[in-house]
C-alpha positions as CSV (number, residue, x, y, z in Angstrom):
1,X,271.3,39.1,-65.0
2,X,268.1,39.9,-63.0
3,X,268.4,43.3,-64.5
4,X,268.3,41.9,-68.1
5,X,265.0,39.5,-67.5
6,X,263.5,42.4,-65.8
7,X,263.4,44.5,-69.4
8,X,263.2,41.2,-71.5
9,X,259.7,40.7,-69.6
10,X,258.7,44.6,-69.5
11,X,258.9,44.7,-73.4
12,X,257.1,41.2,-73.7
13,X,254.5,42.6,-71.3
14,X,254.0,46.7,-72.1
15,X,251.8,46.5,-74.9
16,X,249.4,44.3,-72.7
17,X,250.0,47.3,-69.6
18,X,248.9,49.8,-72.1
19,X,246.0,48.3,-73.6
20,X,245.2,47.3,-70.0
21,X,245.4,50.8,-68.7
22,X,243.1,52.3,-72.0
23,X,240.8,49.7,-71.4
24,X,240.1,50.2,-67.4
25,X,240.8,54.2,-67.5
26,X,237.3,55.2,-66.9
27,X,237.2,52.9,-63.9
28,X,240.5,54.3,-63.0
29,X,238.9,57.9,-63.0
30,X,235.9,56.9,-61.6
31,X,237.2,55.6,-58.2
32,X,239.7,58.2,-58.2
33,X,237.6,60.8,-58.5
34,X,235.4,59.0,-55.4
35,X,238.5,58.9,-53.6
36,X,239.0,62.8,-54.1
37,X,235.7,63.4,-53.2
38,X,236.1,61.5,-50.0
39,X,239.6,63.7,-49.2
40,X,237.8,66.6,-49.8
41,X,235.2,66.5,-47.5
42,X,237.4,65.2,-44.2
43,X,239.3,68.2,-44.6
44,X,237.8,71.2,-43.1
45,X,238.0,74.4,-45.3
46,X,239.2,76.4,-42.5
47,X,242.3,74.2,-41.9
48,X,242.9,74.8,-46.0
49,X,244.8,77.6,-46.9
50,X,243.1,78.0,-50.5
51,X,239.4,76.5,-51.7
52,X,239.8,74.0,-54.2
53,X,237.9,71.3,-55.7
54,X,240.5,68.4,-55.2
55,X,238.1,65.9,-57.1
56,X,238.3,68.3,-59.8
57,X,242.2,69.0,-59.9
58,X,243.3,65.2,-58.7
59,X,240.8,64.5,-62.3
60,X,243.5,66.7,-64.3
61,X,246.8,65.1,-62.1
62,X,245.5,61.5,-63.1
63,X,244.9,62.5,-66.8
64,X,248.4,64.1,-66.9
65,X,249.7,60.9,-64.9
66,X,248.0,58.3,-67.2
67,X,249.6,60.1,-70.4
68,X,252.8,59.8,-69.3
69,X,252.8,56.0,-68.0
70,X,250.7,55.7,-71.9
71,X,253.8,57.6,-73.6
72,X,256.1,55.9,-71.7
73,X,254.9,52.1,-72.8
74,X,254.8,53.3,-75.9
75,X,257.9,55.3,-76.6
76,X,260.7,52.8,-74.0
């Protein structure tokens, strides 16, 4: 039963999750790319085994991440 109101309310309510993830994605991107930005300077390059830009990678993980929660409310 709980299972069953669960889904009835995630299909009343995707279309508003989607549109409300479009419309604050820049935000989304902008605080996590300050959030990156913060991780990568508390770790010291010596302690990393390769040199990466995680502001720059995390940017390309959240754009992957944000298609697939999209395609997601769209397609189930």
């Amino acid at each position: 039963m709980r299972r069953m109101v669960r889904e009835a309310a995630f299909r009343l309510a995707r279309s508003d999750i989607l549109k409300f993830v479009e419309d604050h994605e820049e935000d989304l991107h902008r605080i996590f790319r300050e959030e990156l930005e913060d991780l990568d300077h508390r770790m010291p390059e010596e302690e990393m085994f390769i040199d990466i830009h995680m502001a720059a990678l995390g940017e390309e993980l959240l754009d992957a991440a944000l298609q697939a929660v999209k395609r997601f409310l769209r397609e189930y």
